[in-house]
C-alpha positions in Angstrom: 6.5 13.6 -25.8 8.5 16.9 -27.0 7.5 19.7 -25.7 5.7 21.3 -22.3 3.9 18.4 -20.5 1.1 19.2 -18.1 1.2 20.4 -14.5 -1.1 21.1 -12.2 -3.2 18.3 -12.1 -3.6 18.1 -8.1 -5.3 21.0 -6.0 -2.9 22.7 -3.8 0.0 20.1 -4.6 2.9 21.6 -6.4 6.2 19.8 -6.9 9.5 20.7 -7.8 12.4 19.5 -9.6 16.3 21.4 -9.4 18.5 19.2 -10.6 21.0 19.5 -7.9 18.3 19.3 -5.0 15.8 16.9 -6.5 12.2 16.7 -5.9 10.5 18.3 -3.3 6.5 18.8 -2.4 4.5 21.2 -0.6 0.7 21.2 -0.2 -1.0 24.8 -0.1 3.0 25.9 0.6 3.3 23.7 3.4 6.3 21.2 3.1 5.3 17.5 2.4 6.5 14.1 1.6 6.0 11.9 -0.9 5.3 8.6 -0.2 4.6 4.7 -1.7 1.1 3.7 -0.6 -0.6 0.7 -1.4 -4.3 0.0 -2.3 -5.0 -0.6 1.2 -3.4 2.5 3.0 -0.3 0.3 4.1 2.7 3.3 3.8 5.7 1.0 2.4 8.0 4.1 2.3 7.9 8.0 2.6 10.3 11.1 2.7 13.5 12.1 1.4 14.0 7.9 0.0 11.3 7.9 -2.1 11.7 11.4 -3.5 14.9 10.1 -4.5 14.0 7.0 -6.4 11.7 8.7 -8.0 13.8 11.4 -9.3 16.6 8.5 -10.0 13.9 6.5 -12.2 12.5 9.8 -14.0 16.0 10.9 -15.5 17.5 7.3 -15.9 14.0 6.9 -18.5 14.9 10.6 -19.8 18.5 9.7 -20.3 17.5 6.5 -22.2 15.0 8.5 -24.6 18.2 10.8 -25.4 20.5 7.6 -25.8 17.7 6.7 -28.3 16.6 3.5 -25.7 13.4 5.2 -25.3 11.2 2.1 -25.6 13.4 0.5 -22.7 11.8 0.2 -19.1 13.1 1.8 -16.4 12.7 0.4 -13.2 13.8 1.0 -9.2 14.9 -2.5 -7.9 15.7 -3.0 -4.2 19.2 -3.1 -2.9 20.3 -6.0 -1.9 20.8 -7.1 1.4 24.5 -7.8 2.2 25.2 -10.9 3.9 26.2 -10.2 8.0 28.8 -12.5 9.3 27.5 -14.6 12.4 
């Protein structure tokens, strides 16, 4: 887990991490999106949102394996709907 992990794993994919951006992806240098897809094609979520979640659940895991919680699960749990007065 120390160390350089691997990169480059997808053809023409490369994304990027700054910390005070976040993740963004381009395919053969053209800007993309990321997105949550499920086994059937259904597109639950893409853009900016999920790029963020993801980036939020990589360094909350990161910052758990530094706090010595590494064997903790990190997860992304939806926001809870607030209750709208009728």
């Amino acid at each position: 887990m120390i160390g350089h992990q691997q990169t480059g794993a997808i053809q023409g994919v490369v994304i990027t991490a700054v910390s005070h951006e976040g993740l963004r992806v381009s395919v053969n240098g053209k800007p993309a999106r990321l997105a949550i897809v499920l086994d059937d094609g259904t597109v639950v979520s893409a853009g900016d949102d999920v790029a963020r979640e993801a980036e939020a659940v990589a360094v909350n895991c990161y910052r758990n394996q530094l706090q010595g919680k590494g064997f903790l699960r990190v997860l992304s749990v939806p926001l809870a709907k607030t209750a709208t007065k009728t």
